[in-house]
One Martini backbone bead per residue (centre of mass of N, CA, C, O) as a GRO file, in nm:
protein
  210
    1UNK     BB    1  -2.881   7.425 -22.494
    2UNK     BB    2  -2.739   7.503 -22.226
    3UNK     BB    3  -2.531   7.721 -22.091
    4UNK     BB    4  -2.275   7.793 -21.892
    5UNK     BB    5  -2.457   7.976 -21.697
    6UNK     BB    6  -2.671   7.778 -21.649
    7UNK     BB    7  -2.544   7.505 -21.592
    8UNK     BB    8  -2.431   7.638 -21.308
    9UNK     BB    9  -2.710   7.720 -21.154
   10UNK     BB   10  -2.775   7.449 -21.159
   11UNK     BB   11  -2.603   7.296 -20.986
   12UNK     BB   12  -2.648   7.482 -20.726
   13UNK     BB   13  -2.946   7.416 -20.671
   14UNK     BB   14  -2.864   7.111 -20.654
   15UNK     BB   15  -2.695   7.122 -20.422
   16UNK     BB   16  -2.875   7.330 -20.229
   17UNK     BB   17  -3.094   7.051 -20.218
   18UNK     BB   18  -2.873   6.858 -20.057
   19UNK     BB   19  -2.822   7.034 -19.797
   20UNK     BB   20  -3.097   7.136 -19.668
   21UNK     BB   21  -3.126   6.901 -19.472
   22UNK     BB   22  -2.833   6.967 -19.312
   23UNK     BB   23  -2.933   7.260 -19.218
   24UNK     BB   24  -3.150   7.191 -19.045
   25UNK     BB   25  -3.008   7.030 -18.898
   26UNK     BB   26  -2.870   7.013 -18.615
   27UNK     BB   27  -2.534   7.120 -18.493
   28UNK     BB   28  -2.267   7.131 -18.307
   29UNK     BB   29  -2.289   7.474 -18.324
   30UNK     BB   30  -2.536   7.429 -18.094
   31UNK     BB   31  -2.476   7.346 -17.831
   32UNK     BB   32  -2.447   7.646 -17.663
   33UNK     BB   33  -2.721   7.707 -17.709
   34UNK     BB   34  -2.885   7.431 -17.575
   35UNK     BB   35  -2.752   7.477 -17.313
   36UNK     BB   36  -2.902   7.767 -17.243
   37UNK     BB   37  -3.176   7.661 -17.299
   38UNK     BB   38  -3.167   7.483 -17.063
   39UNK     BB   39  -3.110   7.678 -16.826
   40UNK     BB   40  -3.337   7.840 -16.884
   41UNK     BB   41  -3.588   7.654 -16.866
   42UNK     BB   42  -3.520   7.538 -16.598
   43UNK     BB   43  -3.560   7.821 -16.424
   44UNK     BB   44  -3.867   7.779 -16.566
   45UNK     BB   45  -3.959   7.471 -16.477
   46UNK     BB   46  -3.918   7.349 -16.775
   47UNK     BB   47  -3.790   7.047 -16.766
   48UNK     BB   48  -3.843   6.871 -17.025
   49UNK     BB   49  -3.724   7.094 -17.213
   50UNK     BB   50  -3.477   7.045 -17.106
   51UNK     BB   51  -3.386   6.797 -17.148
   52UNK     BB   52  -3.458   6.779 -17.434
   53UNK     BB   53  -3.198   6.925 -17.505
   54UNK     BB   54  -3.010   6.746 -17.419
   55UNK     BB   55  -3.036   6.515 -17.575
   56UNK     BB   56  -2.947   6.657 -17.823
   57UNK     BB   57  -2.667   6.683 -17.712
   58UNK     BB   58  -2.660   6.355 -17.706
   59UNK     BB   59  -2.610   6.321 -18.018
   60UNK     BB   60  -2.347   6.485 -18.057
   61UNK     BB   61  -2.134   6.415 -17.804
   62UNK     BB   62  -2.275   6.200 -17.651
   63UNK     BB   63  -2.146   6.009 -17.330
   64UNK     BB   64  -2.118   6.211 -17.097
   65UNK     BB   65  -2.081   6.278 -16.777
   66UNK     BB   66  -2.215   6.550 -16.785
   67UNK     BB   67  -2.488   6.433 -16.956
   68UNK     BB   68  -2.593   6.249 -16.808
   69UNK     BB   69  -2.626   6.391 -16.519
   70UNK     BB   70  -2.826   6.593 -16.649
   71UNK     BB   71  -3.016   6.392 -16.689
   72UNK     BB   72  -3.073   6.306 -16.441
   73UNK     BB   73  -3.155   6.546 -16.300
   74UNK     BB   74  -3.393   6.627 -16.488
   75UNK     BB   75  -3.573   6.355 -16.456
   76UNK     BB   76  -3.628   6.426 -16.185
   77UNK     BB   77  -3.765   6.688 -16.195
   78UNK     BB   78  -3.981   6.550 -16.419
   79UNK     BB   79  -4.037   6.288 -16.292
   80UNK     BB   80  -3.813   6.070 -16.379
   81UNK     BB   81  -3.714   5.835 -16.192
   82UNK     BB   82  -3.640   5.585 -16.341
   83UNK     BB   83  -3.415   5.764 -16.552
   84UNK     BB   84  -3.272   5.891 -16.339
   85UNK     BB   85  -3.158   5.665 -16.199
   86UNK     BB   86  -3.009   5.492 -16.468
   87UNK     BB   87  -2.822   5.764 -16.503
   88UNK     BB   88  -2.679   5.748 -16.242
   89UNK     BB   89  -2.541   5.451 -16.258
   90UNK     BB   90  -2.379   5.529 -16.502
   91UNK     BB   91  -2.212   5.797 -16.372
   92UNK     BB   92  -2.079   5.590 -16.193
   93UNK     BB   93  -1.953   5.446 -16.390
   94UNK     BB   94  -1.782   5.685 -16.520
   95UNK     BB   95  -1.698   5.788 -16.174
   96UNK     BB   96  -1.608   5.613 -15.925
   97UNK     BB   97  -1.485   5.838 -15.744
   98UNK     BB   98  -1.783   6.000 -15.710
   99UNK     BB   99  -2.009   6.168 -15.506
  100UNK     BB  100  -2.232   6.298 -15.691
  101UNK     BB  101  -2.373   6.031 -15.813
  102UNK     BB  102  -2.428   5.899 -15.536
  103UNK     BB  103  -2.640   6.147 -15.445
  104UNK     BB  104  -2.789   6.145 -15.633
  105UNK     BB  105  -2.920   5.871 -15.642
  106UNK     BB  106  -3.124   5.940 -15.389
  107UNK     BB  107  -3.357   6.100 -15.548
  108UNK     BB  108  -3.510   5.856 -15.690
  109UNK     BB  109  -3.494   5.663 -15.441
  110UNK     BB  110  -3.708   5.849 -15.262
  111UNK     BB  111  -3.927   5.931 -15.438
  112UNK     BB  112  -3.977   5.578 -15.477
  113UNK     BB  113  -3.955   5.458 -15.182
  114UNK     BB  114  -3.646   5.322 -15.185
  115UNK     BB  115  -3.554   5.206 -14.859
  116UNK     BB  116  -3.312   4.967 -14.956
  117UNK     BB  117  -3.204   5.155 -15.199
  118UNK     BB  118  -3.100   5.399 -14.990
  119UNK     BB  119  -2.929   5.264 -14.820
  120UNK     BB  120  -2.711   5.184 -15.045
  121UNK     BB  121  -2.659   5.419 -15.190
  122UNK     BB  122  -2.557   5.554 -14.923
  123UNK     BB  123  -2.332   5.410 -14.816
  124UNK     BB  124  -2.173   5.445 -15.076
  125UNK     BB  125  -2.120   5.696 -15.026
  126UNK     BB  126  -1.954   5.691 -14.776
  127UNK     BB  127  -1.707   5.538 -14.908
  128UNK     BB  128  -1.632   5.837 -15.010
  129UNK     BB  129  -1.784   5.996 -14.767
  130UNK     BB  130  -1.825   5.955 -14.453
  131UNK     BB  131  -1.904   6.317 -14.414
  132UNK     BB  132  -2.177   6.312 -14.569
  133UNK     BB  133  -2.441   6.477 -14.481
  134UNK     BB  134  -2.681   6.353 -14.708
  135UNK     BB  135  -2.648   6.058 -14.696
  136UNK     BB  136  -2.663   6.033 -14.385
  137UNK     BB  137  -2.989   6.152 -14.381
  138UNK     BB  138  -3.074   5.907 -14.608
  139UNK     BB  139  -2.981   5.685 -14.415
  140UNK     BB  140  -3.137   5.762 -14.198
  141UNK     BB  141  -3.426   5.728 -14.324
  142UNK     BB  142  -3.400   5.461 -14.446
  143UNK     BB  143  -3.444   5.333 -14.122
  144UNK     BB  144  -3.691   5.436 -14.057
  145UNK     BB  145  -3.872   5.305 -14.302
  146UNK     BB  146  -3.782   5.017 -14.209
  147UNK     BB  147  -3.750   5.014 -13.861
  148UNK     BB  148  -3.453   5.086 -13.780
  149UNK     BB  149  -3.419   5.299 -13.536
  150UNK     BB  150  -3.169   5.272 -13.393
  151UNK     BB  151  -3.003   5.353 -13.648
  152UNK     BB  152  -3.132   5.620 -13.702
  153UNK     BB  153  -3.058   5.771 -13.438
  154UNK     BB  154  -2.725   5.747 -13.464
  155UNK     BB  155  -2.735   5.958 -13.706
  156UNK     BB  156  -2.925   6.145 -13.592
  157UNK     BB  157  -2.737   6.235 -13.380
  158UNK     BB  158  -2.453   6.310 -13.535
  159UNK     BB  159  -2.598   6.539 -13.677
  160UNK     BB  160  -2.675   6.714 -13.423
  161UNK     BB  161  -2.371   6.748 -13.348
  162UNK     BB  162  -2.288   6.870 -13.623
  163UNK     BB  163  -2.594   6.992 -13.672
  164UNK     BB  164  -2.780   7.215 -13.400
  165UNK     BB  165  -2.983   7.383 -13.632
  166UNK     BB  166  -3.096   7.117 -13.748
  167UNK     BB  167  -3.454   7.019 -13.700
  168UNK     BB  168  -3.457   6.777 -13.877
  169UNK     BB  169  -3.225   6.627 -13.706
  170UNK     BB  170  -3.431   6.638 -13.453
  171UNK     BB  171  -3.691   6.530 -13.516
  172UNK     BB  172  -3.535   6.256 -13.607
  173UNK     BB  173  -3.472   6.173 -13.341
  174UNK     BB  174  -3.713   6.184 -13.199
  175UNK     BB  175  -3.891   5.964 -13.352
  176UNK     BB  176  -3.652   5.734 -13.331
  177UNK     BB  177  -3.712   5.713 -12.997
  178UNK     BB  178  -4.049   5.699 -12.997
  179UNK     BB  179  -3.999   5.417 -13.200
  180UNK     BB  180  -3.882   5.285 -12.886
  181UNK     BB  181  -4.001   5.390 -12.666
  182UNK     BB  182  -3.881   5.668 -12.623
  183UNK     BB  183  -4.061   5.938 -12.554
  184UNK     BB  184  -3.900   6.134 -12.351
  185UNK     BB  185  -3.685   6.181 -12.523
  186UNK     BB  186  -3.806   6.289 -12.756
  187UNK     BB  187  -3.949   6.518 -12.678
  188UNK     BB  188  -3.719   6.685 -12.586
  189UNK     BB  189  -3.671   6.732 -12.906
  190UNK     BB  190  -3.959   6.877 -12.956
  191UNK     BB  191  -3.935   7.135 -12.731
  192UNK     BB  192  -3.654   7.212 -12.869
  193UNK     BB  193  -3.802   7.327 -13.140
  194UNK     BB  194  -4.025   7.502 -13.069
  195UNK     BB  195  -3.879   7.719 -12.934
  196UNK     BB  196  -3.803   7.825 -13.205
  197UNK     BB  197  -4.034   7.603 -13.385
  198UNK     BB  198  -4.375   7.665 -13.292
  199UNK     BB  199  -4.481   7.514 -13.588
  200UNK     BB  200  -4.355   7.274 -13.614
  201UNK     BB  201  -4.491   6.953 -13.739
  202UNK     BB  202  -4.290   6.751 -13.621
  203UNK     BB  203  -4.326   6.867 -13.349
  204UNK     BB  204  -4.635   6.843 -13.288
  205UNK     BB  205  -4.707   6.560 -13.330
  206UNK     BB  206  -4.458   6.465 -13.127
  207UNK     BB  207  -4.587   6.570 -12.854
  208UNK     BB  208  -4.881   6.430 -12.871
  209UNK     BB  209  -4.827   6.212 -12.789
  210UNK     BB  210  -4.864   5.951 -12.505
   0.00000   0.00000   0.00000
């Protein structure tokens, strides 16, 4: 029979193998790792695998606003954005208050051309910010490719009132009046572009027009 000392090996010996599944495993430990890895991923465009990241510590953590919000935005980067979505509607969930996931949620539905429902997603966000500037800008072209000119023109004028040096929202300005047949009204705004963004191309296509 074995001695007491060697009984004592062998004990440790199966301990130590029935431990070692348990060891491969990440563990809670790893969560500040996998967050570094994520955002390092990040940084180097490496979306898919920095998500991949996050997935692992929402198995730790649970589903917190902050993994939610953050899978819905690598969803958006690597181009899942039915996830994305998903993932965004989830956050405002969580977070009732918040305008940062209802503003996220229009980055997958610009993505996928939903312009009803980037139209509603805007709005949403409005009720709770309503001079949320990238809302604003995401309800004008939501409305503009609906073919709603007059609604997209009245917010895109709002902003160029409010940011006169952003040409996105000149030139938005500028299309949304010669789609209502205001042509040379648009051009106004197209040739006040030029003037300062002589190759801008949404203002070059713009003052072609006939």
């Amino acid at each position: 029979m074995p001695n007491r000392r060697t009984r004592f090996a062998l004990v440790a010996i199966i301990f130590a193998a029935l431990l070692a599944p348990a060891a491969a495993m990440a563990g809670p430990n790893d969560v500040p790792h996998l967050y570094r890895q994520s955002y390092r991923l990040e940084a180097k465009h490496k979306y898919a695998v920095a998500l991949a990241a996050m997935r692992k510590i929402q198995g730790h953590v649970g589903e917190t606003y902050f993994v939610v919000a953050r899978v819905a935005w690598l969803s958006h980067l690597a181009g899942s954005y039915a996830a994305s979505e998903a993932a965004y509607r989830k956050a405002i969930k969580m977070a009732p208050k918040a305008i940062e996931p209802r503003v996220g949620l229009t980055l997958p539905l610009l993505a996928q051309k939903k312009w009803r429902d980037l139209e509603r997603a805007s709005r949403d966000a409005l009720t709770v910010d309503p001079l949320n500037e990238t809302a604003r800008a995401r309800l004008a072209h939501a409305h503009y490719m609906v073919k709603n000119y007059p609604d997209s023109a009245t917010v895109y004028r709002g902003l160029v009132e409010q940011y006169p040096a952003n040409l996105n929202y000149q030139t938005g300005l500028g299309w949304a009046l010669a789609r209502m047949g205001r042509v040379k009204e648009g051009k106004e705004m197209f040739r006040a572009v030029l003037a300062v963004s002589p190759d801008n191309p949404n203002a070059l296509d713009g003052i072609a027009l006939p």
